[in-house]
N, C-alpha and C positions, 0 to 999 in steps of 0.2 A: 293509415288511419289518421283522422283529422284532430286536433286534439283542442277540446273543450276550454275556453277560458272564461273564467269565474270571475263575475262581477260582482263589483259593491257601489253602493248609491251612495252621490254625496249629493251636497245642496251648498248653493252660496248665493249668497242676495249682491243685486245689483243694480245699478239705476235703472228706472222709470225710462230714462233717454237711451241708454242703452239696449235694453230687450224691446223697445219699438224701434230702433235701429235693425235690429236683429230683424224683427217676422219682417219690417218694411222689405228688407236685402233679402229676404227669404233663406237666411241662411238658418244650419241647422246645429240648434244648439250644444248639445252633444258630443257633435263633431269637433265644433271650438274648444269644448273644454275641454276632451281627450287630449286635442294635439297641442293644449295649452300645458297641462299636465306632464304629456310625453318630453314635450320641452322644455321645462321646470327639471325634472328629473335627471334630461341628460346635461342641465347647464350646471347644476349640483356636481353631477357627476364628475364633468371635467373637471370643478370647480379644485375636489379632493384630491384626483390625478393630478394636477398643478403645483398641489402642497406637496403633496409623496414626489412629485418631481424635485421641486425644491430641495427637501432634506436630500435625497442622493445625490445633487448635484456635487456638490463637494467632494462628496469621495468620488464620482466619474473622473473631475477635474484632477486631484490627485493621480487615480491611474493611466488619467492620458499621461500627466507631466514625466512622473515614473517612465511610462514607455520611452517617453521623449528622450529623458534621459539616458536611457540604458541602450536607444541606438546610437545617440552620439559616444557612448562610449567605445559602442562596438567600433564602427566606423574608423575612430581611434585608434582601438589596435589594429587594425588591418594597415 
């Protein structure tokens, strides 16, 4: 089953030179601003995955060095 996605209308103003850019290129407006959107959304996205990487950075760094540590030690006793 195909499943239905719900739209909502926005509107945003724009130059005069731009939207006769637009029909001149024949391109279609719609489309622009969807995939202007989609990609707003996913550059936010990463933007917060970047910060949340940040904060755990530390503690990853931590449990590499820990590892580091406890195989020189083993090594050691052998």
């Amino acid at each position: 089953s195909c499943i239905m996605k719900r739209y909502s209308t926005i509107s945003a103003k724009i130059s005069v030179e731009d939207r006769e850019e637009i029909k001149k290129l024949k391109l279609n407006p719609t489309t622009i601003i969807r995939r202007a959107v989609r990609e707003e959304i996913r550059r936010e996205r990463n933007k917060e995955l970047i910060e949340k990487m940040k904060d755990v950075r530390p503690i990853i760094l931590k449990l590499k060095m820990d590892d580091i540590v406890s195989d020189i030690r083993e090594d050691r006793e052998r």
